[in-house]
C-alpha positions in Angstrom: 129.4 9.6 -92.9 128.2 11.9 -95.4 129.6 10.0 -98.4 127.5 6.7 -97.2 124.4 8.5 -96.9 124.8 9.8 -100.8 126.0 6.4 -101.7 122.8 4.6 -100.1 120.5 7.3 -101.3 121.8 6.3 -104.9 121.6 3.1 -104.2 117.6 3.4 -103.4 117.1 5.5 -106.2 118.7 2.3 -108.7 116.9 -0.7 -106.8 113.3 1.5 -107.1 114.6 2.5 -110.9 114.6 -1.4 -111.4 111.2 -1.7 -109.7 109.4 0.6 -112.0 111.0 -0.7 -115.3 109.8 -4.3 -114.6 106.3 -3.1 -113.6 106.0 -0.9 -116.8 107.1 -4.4 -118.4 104.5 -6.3 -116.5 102.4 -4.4 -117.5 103.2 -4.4 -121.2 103.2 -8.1 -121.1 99.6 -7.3 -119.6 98.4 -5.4 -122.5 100.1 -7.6 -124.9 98.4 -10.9 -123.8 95.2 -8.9 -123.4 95.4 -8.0 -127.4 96.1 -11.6 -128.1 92.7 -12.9 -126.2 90.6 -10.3 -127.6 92.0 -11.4 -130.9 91.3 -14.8 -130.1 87.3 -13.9 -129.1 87.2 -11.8 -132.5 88.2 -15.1 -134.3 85.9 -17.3 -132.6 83.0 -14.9 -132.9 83.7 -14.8 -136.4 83.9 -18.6 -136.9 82.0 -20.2 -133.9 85.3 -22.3 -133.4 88.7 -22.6 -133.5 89.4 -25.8 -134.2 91.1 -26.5 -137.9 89.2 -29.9 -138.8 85.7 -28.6 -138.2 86.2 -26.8 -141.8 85.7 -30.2 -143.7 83.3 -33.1 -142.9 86.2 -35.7 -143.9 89.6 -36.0 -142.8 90.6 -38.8 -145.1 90.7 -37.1 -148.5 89.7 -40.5 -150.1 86.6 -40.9 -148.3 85.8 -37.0 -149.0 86.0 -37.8 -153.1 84.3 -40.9 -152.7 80.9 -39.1 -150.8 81.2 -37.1 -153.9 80.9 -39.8 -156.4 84.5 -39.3 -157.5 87.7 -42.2 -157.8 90.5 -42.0 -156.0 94.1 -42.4 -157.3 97.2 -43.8 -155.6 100.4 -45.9 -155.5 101.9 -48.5 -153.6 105.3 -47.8 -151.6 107.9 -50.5 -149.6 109.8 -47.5 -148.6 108.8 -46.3 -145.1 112.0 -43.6 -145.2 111.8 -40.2 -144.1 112.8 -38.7 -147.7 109.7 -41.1 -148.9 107.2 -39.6 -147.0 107.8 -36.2 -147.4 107.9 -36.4 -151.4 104.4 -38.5 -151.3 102.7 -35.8 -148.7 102.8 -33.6 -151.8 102.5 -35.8 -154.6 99.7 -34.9 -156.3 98.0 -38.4 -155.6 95.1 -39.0 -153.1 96.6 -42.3 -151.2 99.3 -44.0 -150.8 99.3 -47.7 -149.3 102.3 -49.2 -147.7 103.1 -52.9 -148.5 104.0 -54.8 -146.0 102.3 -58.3 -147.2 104.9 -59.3 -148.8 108.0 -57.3 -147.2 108.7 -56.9 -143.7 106.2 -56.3 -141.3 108.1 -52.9 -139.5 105.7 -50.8 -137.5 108.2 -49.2 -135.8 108.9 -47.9 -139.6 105.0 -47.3 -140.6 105.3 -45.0 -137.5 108.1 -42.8 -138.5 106.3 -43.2 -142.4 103.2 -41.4 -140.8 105.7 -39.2 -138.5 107.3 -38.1 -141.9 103.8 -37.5 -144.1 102.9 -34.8 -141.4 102.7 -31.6 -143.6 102.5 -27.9 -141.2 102.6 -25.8 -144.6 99.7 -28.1 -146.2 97.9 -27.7 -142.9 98.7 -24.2 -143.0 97.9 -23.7 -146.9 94.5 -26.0 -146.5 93.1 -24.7 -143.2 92.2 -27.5 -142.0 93.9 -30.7 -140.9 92.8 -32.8 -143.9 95.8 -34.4 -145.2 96.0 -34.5 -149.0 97.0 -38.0 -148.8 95.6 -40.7 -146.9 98.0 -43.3 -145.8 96.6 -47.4 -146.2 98.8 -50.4 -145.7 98.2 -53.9 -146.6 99.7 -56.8 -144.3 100.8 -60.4 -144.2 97.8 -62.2 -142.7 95.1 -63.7 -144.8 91.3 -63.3 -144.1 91.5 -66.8 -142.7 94.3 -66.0 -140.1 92.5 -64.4 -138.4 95.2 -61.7 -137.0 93.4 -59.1 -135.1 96.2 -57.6 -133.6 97.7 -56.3 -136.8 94.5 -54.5 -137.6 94.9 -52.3 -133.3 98.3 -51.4 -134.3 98.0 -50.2 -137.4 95.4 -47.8 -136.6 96.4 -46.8 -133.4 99.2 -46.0 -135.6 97.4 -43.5 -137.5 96.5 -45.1 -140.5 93.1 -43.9 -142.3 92.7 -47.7 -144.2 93.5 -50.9 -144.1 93.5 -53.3 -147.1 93.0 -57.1 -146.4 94.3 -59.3 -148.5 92.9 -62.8 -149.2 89.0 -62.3 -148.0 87.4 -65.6 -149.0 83.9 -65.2 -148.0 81.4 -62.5 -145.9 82.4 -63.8 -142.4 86.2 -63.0 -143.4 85.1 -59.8 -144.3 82.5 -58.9 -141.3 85.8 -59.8 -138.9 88.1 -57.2 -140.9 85.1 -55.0 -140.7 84.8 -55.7 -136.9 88.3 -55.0 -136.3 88.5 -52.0 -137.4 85.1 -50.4 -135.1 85.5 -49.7 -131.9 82.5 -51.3 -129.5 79.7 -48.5 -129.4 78.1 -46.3 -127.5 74.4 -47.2 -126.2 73.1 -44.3 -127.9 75.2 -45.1 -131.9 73.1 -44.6 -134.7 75.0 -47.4 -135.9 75.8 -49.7 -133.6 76.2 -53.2 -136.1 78.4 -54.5 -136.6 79.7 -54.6 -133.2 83.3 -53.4 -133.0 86.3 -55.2 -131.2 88.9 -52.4 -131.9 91.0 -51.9 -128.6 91.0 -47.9 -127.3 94.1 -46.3 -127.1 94.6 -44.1 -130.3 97.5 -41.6 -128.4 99.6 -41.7 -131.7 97.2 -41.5 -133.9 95.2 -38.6 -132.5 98.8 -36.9 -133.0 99.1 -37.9 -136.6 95.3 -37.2 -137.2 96.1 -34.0 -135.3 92.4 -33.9 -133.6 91.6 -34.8 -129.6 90.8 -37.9 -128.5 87.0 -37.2 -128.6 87.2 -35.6 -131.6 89.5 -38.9 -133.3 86.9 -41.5 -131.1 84.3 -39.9 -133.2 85.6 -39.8 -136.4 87.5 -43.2 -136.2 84.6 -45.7 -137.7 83.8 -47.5 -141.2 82.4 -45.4 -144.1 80.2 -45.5 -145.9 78.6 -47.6 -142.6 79.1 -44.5 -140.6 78.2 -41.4 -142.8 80.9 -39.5 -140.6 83.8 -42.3 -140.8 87.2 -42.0 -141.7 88.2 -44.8 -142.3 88.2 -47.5 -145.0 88.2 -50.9 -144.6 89.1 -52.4 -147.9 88.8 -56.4 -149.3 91.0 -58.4 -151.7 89.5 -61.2 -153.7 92.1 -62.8 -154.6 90.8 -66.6 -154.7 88.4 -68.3 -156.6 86.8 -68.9 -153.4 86.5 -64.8 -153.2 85.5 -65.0 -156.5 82.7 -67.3 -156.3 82.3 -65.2 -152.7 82.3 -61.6 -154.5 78.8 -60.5 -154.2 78.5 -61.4 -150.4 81.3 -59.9 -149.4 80.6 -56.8 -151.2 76.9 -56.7 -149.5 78.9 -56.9 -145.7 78.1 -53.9 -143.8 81.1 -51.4 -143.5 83.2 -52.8 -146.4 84.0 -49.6 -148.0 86.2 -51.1 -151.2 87.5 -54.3 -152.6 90.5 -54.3 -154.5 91.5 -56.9 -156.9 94.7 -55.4 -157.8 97.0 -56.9 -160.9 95.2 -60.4 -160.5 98.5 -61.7 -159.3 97.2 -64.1 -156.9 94.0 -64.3 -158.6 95.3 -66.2 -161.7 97.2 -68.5 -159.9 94.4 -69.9 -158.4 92.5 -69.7 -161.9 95.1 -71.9 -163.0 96.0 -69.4 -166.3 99.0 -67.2 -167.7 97.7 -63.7 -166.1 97.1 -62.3 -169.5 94.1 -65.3 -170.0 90.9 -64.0 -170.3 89.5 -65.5 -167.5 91.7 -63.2 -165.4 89.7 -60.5 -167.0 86.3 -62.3 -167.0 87.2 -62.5 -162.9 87.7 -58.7 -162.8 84.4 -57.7 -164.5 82.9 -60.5 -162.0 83.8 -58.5 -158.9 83.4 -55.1 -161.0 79.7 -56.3 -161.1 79.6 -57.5 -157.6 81.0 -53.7 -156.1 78.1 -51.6 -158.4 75.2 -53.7 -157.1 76.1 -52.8 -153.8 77.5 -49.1 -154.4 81.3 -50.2 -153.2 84.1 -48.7 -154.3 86.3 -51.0 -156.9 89.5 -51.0 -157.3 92.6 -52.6 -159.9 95.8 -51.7 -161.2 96.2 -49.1 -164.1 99.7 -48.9 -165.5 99.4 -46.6 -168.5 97.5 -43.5 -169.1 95.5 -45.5 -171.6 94.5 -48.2 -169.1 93.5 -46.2 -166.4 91.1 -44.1 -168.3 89.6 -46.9 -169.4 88.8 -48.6 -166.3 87.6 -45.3 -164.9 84.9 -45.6 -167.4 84.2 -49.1 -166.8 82.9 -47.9 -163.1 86.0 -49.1 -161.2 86.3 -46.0 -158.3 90.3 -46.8 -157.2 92.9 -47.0 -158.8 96.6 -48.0 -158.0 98.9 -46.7 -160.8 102.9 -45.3 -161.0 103.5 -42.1 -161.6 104.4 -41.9 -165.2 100.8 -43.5 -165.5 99.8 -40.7 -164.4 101.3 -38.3 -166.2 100.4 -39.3 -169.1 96.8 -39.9 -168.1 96.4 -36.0 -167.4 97.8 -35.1 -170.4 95.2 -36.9 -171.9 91.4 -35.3 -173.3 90.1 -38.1 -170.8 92.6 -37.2 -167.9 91.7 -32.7 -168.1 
């Protein structure tokens, strides 16, 4: 009988052992968190806020140089891989568009593209969640298609542009514009022109990394919206554009035309693309984007090239990347 007593006394003495040891834990857990959200109310304090984007007024790092006055420089990818995105998030380039006019038209890809140019240690490095590079894509349908749709799921995917390719005239134009807005508030500083854009921007509030307030806010036309982050931007690419040039340019919310290598536009000239009404066209819409203080842009492939038509006025430019090399290197490019 004696032996049982000891061993239950022992047994007491363990189980309220045990007892103490997790409440000197809970209570170090206690302390710990306590340290953490005292922290946390030193930060704020200090800042007034602890959310990452409020440190820059842009998040598209293209709509940030051009507020300043400054171009932007970029290239143009088909590859929507994994490897590809990584190695353009830190390219030392301020946009990237995706083609997809004339290769396939895989959203399921653009997602994982946008998925893979998600950079933690840029974040981390910047302080803020401005990307360095903003992604654009261009697609299939022509101003005169008409095809909304593409416009909903490319942004809800997360892109920060959209280029349109084949704008014939102001109305073609005012639709893309359209398209990309979503329908505003009664109280919007800007509320023309009215916006169509569908609301469900779940993915892209990810990839923006923002809320959905924050992203609803943000998600408009500049320079139509000082605040905007996005960019719609027109291709003249006929001579229907052409003739079209200033009018589209004076549309509300267009924030760039792009006239790229002339490709198109020299078919419908009806020359070799080296003729030099192809170059004649170009200084047309150059003219065209000044008046109206939008952003032009063309394709520069040499160092040599490109600082030329940054002096010229043009504000984008689409180049490769031994183009730009050798730009820096140059007394033009320092």
């Amino acid at each position: 009988m004696e032996n049982f007593k000891e061993k239950h006394r022992h047994c007491d003495t363990r189980h309220i052992s045990n007892i103490l040891e997790e409440e000197d834990m809970a209570e170090a857990n206690r302390i710990k968190y306590l340290r953490s959200a005292l922290l946390a109310i030193g930060i704020v304090a200090q800042t007034g806020t602890l959310s990452a984007q409020e440190a820059v007024k842009h998040l598209n790092p293209v709509i940030e140089k051009l507020a300043a006055g400054k171009p932007f420089i970029g290239f143009q990818s088909g590859d929507l891989s994994f490897q590809n995105a990584r190695t353009l998030a830190r390219a030392d380039i301020d946009y990237v568009y995706l083609e997809m006019e004339h290769g396939p038209m895989d959203f399921a890809g653009l997602h994982q593209f946008t998925v893979g140019m998600i950079d933690k240690a840029a974040i981390l490095k910047k302080g803020n969640a401005q990307p360095n590079v903003a992604i654009f894509a261009r697609f299939a349908p022509y101003g005169r298609e008409q095809a909304q749709w593409v416009v909903k799921q490319a942004l809800d995917i997360g892109l920060m542009g959209v280029i349109f390719n084949g704008i014939d005239n102001p109305e073609q134009a005012l639709l893309a514009v359209r398209n990309m807005r979503y329908p505003q508030r009664r109280t919007s500083k800007y509320p023309d022109p009215p916006g169509l854009r569908g609301y469900s921007p779940g993915i892209a509030v990810w990839s923006w990394g923002v809320s959905a307030a924050e992203y609803e806010r943000r998600a408009d036309l500049w320079p139509l919206n000082p605040d905007g982050d996005l960019l719609a931007i027109m291709m003249i690419e006929t001579t229907e554009g052409l003739k079209n040039a200033d009018t589209i340019a004076s549309v509300p919310g267009v924030g760039a035309i792009f006239v790229g290598a002339g490709g198109d536009l020299h078919q419908y000239l009806g020359v070799d693309s080296n003729s030099p009404e192809v170059e004649q066209a170009f200084q047309t819409i150059l003219k065209a984007c000044l008046a109206h203080n939008v952003a032009c842009g063309i394709t520069a492939l040499s160092g040599q090239n490109i600082a030329r038509r940054l002096a010229e006025g043009w504000k984008m430019i689409r180049t490769t990347n031994a183009a730009l090399v050798q730009w820096r290197a140059s007394t033009a490019g320092r």
